[in-house]
N, C-alpha and C positions, 0 to 999 in steps of 0.2 A: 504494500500500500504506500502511496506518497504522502509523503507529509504534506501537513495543511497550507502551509504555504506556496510551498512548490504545484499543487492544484491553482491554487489562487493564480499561480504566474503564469501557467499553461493558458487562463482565460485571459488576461488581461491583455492580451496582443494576438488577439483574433488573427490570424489570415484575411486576406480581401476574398471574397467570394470568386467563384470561377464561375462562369458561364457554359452552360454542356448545351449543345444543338440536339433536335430534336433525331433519337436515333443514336447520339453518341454514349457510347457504355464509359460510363465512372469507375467502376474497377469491374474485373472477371473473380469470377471462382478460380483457388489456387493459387492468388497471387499472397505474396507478403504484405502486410501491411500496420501502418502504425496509426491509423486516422480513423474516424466516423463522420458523419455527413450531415447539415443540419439544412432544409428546403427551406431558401427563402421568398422560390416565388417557381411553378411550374409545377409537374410532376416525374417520378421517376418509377418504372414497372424493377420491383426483383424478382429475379426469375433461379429458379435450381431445374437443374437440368434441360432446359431449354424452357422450360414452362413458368407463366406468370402465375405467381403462388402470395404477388399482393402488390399492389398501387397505391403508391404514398403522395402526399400531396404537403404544401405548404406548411411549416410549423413540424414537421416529422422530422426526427434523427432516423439514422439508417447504417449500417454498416458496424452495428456496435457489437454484431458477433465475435468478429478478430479479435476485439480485447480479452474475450474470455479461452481463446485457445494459446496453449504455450508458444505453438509456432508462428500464431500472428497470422496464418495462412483464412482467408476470404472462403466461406461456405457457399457464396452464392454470387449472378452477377446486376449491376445495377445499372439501366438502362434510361436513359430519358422516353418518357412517352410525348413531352411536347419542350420548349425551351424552357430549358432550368438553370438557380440560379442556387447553389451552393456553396457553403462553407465550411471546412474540413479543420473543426479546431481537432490541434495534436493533444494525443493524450497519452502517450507513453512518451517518456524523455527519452531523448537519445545517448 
């Protein structure tokens, strides 16, 4: 677990939001990774194994699987269903 302040610092310097085009996938299943995903405007289809298993929309985190596997490795992939506009605060320290 992080200490409480070092949580506190991971928020207070957000990332700028990225823009995904409609169709472009945000991460795959199987990749590494150290981030989750917070919609600030659009929506995003995840899909496991090729099938849509849930559509999130504005105000939703996503991606908060990784955190809980040791290898950090993505269970699922996350696709824009139309323009989106995302922000990946880090939460594992490097």
């Amino acid at each position: 677990m992080l200490e409480p302040v070092r949580t506190i610092e991971l928020f207070q310097k957000p990332p700028s939001p990225k823009t995904f085009s409609t169709g472009e996938v945000i991460f795959q299943a199987g990749e590494r990774s150290d981030v989750i995903y917070g919609i600030i405007s659009g929506s995003v289809e995840i899909l496991v194994d090729g099938k849509v298993v849930e559509t999130i929309q504005k105000g939703d985190l996503f991606g908060e699987g990784v955190l809980l596997h040791l290898d950090h490795r993505r269970d699922s992939t996350a696709l824009t269903k139309c323009l989106a506009e995302a922000r990946p605060p880090k939460l594992i320290p490097s």
